[in-house]
N, C-alpha and C positions, 0 to 999 in steps of 0.2 A: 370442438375446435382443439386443434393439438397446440397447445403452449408453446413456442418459439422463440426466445430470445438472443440478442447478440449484442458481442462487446468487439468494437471496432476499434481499435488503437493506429498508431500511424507508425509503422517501424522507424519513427527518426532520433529515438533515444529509450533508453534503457524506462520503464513504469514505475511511476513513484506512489505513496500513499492514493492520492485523489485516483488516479487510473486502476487500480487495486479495487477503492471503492465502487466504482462503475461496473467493474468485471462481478466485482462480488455481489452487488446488488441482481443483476441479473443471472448470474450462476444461483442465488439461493430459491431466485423466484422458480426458476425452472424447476431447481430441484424440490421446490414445495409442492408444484405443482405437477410434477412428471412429464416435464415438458423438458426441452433440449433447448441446447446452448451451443451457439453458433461464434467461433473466430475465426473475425473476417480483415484482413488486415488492410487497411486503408492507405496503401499505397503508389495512388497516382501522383505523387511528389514524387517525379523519376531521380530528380536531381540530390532528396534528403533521405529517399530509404533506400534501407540497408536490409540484405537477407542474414547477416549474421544477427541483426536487433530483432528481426521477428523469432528467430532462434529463442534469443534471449528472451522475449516476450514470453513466448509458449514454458520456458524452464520458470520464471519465477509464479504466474499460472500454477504449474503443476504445484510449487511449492506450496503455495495456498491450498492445495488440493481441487483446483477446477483443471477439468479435462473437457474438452469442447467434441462434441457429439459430428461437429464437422469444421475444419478450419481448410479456409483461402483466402487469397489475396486478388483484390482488384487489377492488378494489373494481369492475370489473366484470363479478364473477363469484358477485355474492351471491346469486342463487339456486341455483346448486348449492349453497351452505351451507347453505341455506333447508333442501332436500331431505334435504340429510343428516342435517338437525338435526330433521327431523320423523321418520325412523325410527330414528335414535337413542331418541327420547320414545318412540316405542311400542313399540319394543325393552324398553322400560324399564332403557335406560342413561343417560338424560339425564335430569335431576331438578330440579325448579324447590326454589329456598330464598331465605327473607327475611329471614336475619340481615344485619344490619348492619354495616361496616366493624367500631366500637365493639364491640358485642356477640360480635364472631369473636375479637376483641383481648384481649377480659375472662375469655371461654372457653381461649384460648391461655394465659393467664398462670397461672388455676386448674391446667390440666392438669400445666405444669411443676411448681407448686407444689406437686402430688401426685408428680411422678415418672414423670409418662405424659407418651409421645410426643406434643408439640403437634400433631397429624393434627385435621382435620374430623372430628366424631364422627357424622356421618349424623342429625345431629338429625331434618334436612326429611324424611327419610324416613318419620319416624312420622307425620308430620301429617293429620289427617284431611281430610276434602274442607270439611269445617265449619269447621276453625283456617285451612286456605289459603283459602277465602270472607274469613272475618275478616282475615286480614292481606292482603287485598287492598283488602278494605272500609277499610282503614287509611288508605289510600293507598300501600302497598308492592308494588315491581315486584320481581317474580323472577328474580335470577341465576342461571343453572344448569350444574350440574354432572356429568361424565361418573363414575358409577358404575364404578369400577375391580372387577376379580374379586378382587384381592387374592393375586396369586399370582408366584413368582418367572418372571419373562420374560427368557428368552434370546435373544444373538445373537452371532455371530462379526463379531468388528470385524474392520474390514480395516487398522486402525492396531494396536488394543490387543488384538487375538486373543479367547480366551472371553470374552464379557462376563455377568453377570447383574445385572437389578436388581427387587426384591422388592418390588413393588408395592401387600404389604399395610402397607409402613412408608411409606406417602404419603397424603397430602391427595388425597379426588375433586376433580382437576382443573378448575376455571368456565372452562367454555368459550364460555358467551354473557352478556354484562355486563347488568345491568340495564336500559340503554337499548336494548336489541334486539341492538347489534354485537358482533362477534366476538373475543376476544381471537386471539391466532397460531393456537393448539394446530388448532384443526378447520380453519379453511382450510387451512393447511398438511397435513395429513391428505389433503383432499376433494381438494383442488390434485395431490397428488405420486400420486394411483390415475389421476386422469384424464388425466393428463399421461402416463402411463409409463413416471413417474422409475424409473431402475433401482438409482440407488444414490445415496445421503446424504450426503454428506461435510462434514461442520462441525466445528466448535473442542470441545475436551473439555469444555466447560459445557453442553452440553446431553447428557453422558452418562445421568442419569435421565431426562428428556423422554423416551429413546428407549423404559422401558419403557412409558411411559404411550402412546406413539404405537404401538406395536408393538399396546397393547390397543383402538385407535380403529381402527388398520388392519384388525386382526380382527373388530369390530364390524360394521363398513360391507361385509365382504367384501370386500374388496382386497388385492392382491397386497402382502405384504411387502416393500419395495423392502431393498436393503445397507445397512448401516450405517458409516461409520469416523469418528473425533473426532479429530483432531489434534491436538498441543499447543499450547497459547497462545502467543502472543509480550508480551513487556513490553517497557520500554523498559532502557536499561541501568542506572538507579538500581532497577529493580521495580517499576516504576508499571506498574497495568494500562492498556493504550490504550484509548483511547475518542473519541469525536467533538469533547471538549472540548481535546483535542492537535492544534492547527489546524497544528503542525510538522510534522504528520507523516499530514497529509491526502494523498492522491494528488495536490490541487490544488496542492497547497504547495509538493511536491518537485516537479513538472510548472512551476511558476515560478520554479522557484530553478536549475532547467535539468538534472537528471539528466535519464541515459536512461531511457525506460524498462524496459529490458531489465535493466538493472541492478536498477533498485526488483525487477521480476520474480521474476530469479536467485536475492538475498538474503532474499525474502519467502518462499520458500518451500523455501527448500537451508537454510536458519538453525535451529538444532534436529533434524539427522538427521544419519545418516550418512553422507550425498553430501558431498563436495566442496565449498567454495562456491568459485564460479567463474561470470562473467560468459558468459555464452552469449548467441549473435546473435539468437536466435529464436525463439519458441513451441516452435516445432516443435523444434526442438534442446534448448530445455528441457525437452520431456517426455521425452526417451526417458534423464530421468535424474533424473526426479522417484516413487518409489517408496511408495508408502503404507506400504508394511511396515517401512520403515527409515526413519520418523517416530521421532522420539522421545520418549518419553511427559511428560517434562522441559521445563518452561518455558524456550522460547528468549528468547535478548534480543538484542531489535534496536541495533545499533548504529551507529550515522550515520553511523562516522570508517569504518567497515567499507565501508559503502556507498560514500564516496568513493573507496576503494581501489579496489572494482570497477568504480565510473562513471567511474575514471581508464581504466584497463586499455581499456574499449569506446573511450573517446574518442582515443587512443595511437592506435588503429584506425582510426579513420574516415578515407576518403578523402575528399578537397575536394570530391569531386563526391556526395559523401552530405550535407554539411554547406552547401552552397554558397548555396542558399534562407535557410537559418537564419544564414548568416553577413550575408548581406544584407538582412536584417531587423534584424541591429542596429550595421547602417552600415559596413559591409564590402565593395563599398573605397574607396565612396563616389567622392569626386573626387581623390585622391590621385596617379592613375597610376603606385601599386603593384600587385603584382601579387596577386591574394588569393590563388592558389594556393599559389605560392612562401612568401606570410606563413604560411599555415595548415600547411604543410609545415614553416615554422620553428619553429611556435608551441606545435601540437600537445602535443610529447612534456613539456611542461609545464602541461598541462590538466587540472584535474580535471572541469569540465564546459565544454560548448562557449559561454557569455556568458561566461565568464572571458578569450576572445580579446577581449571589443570592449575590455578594460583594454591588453592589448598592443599593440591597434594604434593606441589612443589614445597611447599611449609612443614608438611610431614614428614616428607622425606628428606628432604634436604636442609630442611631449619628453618628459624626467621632470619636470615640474612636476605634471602631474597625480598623481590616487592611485592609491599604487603596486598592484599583483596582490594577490588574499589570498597568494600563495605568496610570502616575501620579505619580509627587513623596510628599510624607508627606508633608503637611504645616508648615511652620517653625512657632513658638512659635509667639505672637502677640507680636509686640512693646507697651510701656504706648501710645504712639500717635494710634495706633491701639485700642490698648484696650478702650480708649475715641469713640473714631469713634465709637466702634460697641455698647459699653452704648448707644451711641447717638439711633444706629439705633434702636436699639430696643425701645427705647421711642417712635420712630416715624413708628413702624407696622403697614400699614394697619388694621384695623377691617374684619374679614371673614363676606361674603363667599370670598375665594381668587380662581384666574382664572390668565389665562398665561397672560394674564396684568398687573397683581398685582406687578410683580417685576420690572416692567419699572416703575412705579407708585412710586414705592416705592425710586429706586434708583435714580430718577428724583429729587422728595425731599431731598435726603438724599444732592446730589450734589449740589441742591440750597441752604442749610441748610450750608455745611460744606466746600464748595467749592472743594472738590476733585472731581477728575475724572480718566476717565480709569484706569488701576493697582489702581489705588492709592485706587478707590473706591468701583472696584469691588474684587482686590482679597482680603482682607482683609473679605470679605463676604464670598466668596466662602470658604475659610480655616474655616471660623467659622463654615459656614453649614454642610460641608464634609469632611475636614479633609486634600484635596490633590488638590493639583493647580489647574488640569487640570480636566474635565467631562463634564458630559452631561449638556444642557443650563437650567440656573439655572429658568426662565423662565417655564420653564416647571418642573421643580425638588422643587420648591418652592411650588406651590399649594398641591403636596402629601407631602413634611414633614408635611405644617402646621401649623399655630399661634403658636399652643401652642409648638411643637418642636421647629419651631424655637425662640421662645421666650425663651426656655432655654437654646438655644447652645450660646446666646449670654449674655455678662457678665452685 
């Protein structure tokens, strides 16, 4: 059996974390298993999708590194529905009814009132050919619904092991709206026999859908394809995600400069038993992503997490991985530093790679600018301070300067003036940079400079 998977999104906004984890769980399985990956875009919502969002969909995708082995959209695929939806009717599984939004509402509230499961009570079933004449004569269009057997439906998840759900405790499913279109349930059905998905893999909210699709699948004659649910992700207060968290859009973090390998790792190692750890690659990432050691338990995303890892990749990166991206945000521009050299300084204090154009804005230009997010401002210099750095600057090495130059320098300075530690070095570093805390001056020393730093100091 060739392995199949697919990830269905609804073009009606931009993919945030949780939709990210969906794609990727099934992009990794494929590719553990050399099986392909299927984007199919779930867009019979004529009214909320958009062809610029499935655009948008397929770029941040790519970002991740998943490329889908074939990508379409439902909406030009309506007559297979068409098809299915007519022998469903003469199956007599599918069922035309005329209640009304109201009228379902008034019937739901009675049932409670009694004690009884709010389920659809199969009214349209009794209707004669004479009452559905009259209520069409009304002017009412028929929603219709897939007639369930009512019976417990089994499957072996491949997250949560035995599943069952009992299908006589559900509403028949409306599977085509009034106005003729389709809600998800049947395309998705007709979609995953003809495609030859082999296996399912979505978030634990659709663990009853699986018994109602399991009874469509068997309707139509088609192959039961696997099923597995995963656990959700929230954010770290509890909040479920959803597309109105533009924080935590794929697009969002994609601007703000993580990797993506990073977003990757923690989107789907968060809530199992694996490890969380930054891995370079798809391919490296699957062979340590395990459906069975999902955990059934709501994971929670958490951002300062995420930066842990997108430090860790970017500690990594060599200049010559970074070297396009650094020169897109003006790296090294007209300086006649070296960028290699800077990135090599800069690095091991990165948590994403825009955070270099603050430091070299620092080097080149001073600390007058604002300062890293890592570090806070230097406080204004004491007259005891302000002496000290007169001094140092009297006593500069002569260029050429090299990552020796400021041991050299601060070695003097300490026999000269008797400070040491804080006393001797942060009083430097605020002069050079502006902010307590960065990269080793050791190395940030030879690209300011003689002559910068001969003027940052008084």
């Amino acid at each position: 059996m060739t392995v199949t998977v697919r990830f269905a999104p609804s073009p009606t906004g931009r993919i945030h974390i949780g939709n990210a984890r969906a794609a990727l769980f099934n992009a990794l399985f494929a590719l553990r298993l050399g099986g392909r990956f299927v984007l199919r875009f779930d867009d019979t919502d004529r009214e909320r999708s958009r062809e610029d969002l499935k655009v948008a969909i397929a770029d941040d995708l790519a970002w991740l590194g998943i490329r889908p082995d074939l990508m379409l959209s439902q909406s030009d695929r309506t007559d297979l529905y068409d098809q299915a939806a007519e022998r469903l009717k003469a199956a007599g599984r599918l069922y035309a009814c005329y209640e009304t939004p109201d009228e379902l509402e008034r019937r739901r509230r009675r049932q409670l009132a009694r004690g009884l499961p709010p389920i659809y009570d199969r009214a349209a079933l009794k209707l004669t050919e004479a009452e559905h004449a009259a209520l069409a004569a009304e002017g009412r269009r028929p929603h219709w619904r897939f007639r369930l057997d009512g019976r417990p439906v089994g499957w072996t998840d491949l997250v949560r092991g035995e599943q069952i759900v009992d299908t006589a405790s559900l509403s028949d499913p409306v599977l085509i709206r009034e106005d003729g279109t389709y809600l998800y349930t049947l395309p998705s059905v007709v979609d995953d026999i003809a495609l030859g998905i082999s296996h399912v893999i979505r978030g634990e909210d659709h663990v009853t859908n699986t018994g109602v699709q399991i009874e469509i699948f068997e309707a139509l004659g088609g192959p039961v394809p696997a099923f597995g649910h995963y656990n959700l992700i929230s954010t770290v207060s509890g909040e479920a995600l959803s597309k109105r968290l533009g924080s935590l859009s794929i697009g969002s973090l994609r601007a703000a400069g993580y990797e993506p390998m990073a977003v990757a790792s923690l989107s789907v190692l968060i809530g199992s038993a694996e490890e969380i750890h930054a891995y370079r690659s798809l391919a490296e990432l699957a062979g340590h992503v395990d459906l069975a050691r999902v955990s059934m338990s709501t994971a929670k995303f958490d951002p300062h997490e995420l930066d842990t890892l997108n430090a860790r990749l970017v500690h990594g990166l060599a200049f010559e991985g970074v070297a396009e991206r650094l020169a897109d945000l003006g790296i090294p521009g007209a300086s006649g530093i070296d960028p290699g050299a800077f990135w090599d300084a800069v690095r091991p204090n990165l948590v994403t790679v825009p955070e270099a154009a603050q430091w070299w804005r620092i080097v080149v230009e001073g600390p007058q600018m604002a300062p890293p997010s890592e570090g806070e401002a230097g406080a204004a210099p004491t007259p005891a301070d302000t002496a000290f750095l007169a001094q140092a600057r009297a006593m500069l090495p002569a260029e050429p300067w090299d990552e020796t130059t400021w041991g050299t320098w601060t070695k003097a300075l300490q026999a000269a003036t008797g400070r040491k530690g804080r006393d001797l070095f942060l009083p430097l570093r605020r002069a050079l940079t502006g902010v307590d805390h960065g990269p080793e001056l050791k190395k940030l020393l030879p690209l300011i400079g003689w002559r910068r730093t001969s003027a940052r100091l008084p």
